[in-house]
C-alpha positions in Angstrom: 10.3 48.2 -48.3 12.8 50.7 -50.0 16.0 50.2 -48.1 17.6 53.4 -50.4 17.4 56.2 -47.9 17.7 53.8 -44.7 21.4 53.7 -43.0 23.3 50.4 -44.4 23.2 48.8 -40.7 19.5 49.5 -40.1 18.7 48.0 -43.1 21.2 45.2 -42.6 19.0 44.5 -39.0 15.4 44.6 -40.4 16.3 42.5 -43.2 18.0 40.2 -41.0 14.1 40.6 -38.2 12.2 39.8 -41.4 14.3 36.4 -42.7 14.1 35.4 -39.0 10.3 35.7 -38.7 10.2 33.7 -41.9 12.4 30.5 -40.5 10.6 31.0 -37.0 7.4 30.7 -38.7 7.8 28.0 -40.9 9.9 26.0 -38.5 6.7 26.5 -36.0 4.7 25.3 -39.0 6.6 22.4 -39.7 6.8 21.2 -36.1 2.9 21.4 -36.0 2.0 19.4 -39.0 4.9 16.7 -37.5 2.7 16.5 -34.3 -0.6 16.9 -35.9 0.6 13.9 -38.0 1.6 11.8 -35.3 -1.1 12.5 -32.9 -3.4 11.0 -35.8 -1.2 8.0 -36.1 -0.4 7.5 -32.8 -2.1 4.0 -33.0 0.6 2.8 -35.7 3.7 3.6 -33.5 2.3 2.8 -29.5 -0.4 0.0 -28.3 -2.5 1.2 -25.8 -4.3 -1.8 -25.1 -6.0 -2.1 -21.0 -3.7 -4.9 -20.6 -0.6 -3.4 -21.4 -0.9 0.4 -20.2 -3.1 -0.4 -16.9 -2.2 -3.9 -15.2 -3.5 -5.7 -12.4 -1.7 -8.0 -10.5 -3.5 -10.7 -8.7 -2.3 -13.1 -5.9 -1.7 -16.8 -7.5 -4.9 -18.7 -5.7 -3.0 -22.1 -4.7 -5.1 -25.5 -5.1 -5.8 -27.2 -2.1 -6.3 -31.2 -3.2 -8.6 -33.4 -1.6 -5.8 -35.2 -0.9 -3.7 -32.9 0.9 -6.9 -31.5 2.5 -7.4 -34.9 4.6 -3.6 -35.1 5.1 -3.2 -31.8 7.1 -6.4 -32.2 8.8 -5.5 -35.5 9.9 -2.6 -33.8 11.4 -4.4 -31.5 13.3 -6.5 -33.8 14.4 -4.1 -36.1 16.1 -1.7 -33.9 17.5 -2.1 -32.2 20.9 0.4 -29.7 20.4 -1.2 -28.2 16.8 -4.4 -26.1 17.0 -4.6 -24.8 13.8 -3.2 -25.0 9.7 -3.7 -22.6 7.3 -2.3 -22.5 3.9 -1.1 -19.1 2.5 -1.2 -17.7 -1.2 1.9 -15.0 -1.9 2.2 -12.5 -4.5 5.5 -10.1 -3.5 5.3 -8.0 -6.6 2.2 -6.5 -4.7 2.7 -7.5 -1.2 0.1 -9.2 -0.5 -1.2 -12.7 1.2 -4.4 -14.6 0.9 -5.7 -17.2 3.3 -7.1 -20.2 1.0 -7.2 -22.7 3.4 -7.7 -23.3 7.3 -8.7 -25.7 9.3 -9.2 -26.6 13.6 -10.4 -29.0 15.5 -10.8 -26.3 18.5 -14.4 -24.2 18.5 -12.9 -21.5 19.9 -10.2 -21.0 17.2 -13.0 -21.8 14.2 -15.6 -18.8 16.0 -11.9 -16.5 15.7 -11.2 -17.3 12.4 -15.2 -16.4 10.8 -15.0 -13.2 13.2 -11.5 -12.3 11.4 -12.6 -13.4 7.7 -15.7 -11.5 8.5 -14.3 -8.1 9.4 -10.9 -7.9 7.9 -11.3 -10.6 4.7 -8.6 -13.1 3.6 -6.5 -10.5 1.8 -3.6 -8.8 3.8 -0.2 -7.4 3.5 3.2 -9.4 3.2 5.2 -6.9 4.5 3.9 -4.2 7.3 4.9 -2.0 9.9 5.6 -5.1 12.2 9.3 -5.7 12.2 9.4 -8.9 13.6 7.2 -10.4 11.4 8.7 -9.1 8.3 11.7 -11.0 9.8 10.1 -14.0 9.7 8.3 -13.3 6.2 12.4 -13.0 5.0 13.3 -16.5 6.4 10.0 -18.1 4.5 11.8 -16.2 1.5 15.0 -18.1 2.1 13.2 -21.1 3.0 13.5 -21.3 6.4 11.5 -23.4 8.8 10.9 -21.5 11.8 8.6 -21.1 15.2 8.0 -17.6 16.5 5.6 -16.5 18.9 2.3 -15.5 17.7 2.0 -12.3 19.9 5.3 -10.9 17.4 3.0 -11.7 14.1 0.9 -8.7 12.5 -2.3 -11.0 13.3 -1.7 -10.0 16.9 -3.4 -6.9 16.3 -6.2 -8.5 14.3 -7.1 -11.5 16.4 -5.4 -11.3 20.3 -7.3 -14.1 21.6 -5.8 -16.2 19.2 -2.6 -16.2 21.4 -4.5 -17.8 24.0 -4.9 -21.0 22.5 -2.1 -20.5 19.6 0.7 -19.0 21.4 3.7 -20.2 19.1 3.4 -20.3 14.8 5.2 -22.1 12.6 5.7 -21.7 9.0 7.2 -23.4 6.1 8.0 -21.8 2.2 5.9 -22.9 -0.5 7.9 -25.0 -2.4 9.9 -25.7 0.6 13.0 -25.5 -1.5 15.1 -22.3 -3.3 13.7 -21.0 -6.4 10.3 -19.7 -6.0 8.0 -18.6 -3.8 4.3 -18.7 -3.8 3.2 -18.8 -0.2 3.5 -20.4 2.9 2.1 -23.4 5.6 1.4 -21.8 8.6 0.9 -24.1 12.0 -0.6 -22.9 15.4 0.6 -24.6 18.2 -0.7 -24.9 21.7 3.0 -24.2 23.2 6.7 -24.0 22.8 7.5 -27.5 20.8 10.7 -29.5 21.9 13.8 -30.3 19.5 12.3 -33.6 18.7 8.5 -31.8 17.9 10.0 -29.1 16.1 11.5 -31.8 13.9 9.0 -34.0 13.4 6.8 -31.1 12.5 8.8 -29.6 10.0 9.5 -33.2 8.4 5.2 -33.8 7.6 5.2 -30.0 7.2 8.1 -30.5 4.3 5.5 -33.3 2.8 3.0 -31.3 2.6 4.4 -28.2 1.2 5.6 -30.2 -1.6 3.0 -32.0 -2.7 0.9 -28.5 -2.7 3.6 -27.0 -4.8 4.0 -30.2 -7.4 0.2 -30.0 -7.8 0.1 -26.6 -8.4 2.9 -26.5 -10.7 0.8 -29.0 -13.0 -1.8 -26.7 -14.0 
């Protein structure tokens, strides 16, 4: 373009449009080979791998020995005062509980249990809208032996007739010591236990819970 017969500012401006188009362009040009280039190599500077970019957390299944399997039925079996044990898997990073073992020498309470398992599975949450039981998942947490009544639990709502035979529950961490956490041992009792009951309970129940967790810990 002659610039001879243009004013000296004009000229000034459209040379100063046509260097800008220039840098625009090419810096838009650059900028797209860069991507183009690392689109194609993208493999060389991220993994993508299913395991990495799309995890699935699963609860811990605990091992249940023969062993400990005749030692908590045994307990059952003699006492009046428990109905029911059931041993409970944990996983907290997804808040969720499995059921992998149970036992009952009561009918009633075994015809409860396959109607639960049946309709709602062994899989539930940790943590629910239930504040009372969260409570009482928070003291397993911190290792707490404790008895609550089963008609604050979120089974309640699952299973009601269970409080009928299984008004009180006690439970006991998985180890029963600070540290970890990988589930619980869960007792149904028949009533209200005594100070000497309560103790006696949680002493076996301290047994059990650690043999479970030293077994466990081998694999």
């Amino acid at each position: 373009m002659d610039f001879k017969n243009v004013p000296p500012f004009i000229s000034k401006f459209v040379s100063w449009i046509s260097i800008s188009r220039v840098v625009l362009v090419s810096a838009f040009a650059l900028s797209l080979i860069v991507s183009v280039t690392l689109f194609e190599q993208r493999a060389f500077f991220v993994d993508f791998s299913d395991d990495q970019y799309s995890p699935e957390p699963k609860i811990r299944s605990l091992k249940i020995s023969d062993a400990i399997y005749k030692s908590m039925k045994e307990l059952v079996d003699r006492s009046d005062l428990i109905v029911f044990s059931g041993v409970v898997s944990a996983n907290l990073a997804i808040n969720q509980r499995e059921l992998v073992y149970f036992y009952s020498d009561s009918i009633l309470a075994n015809v409860i249990y396959e109607d639960i398992v049946s309709e709602y599975g062994k899989v539930a949450l940790m943590f629910t809208d239930n504040d009372d039981e969260n409570k009482q998942m928070v003291q397993l947490i911190n290792n707490k032996f404790s008895c609550s009544p089963y008609a604050d639990t979120a089974n309640m709502k699952l299973a009601p007739k269970v409080n009928s035979i299984a008004p009180i529950i006690c439970r006991i961490s998985l180890p029963p010591h600070y540290g970890s956490f990988l589930g619980y041992i869960s007792f149904g009792l028949s009533r209200l236990p005594n100070e000497a009951e309560i103790i006696q309970l949680r002493a076996e129940s301290i047994k059990i819970a650690s043999r479970i967790y030293q077994d466990n810990e081998k694999q």
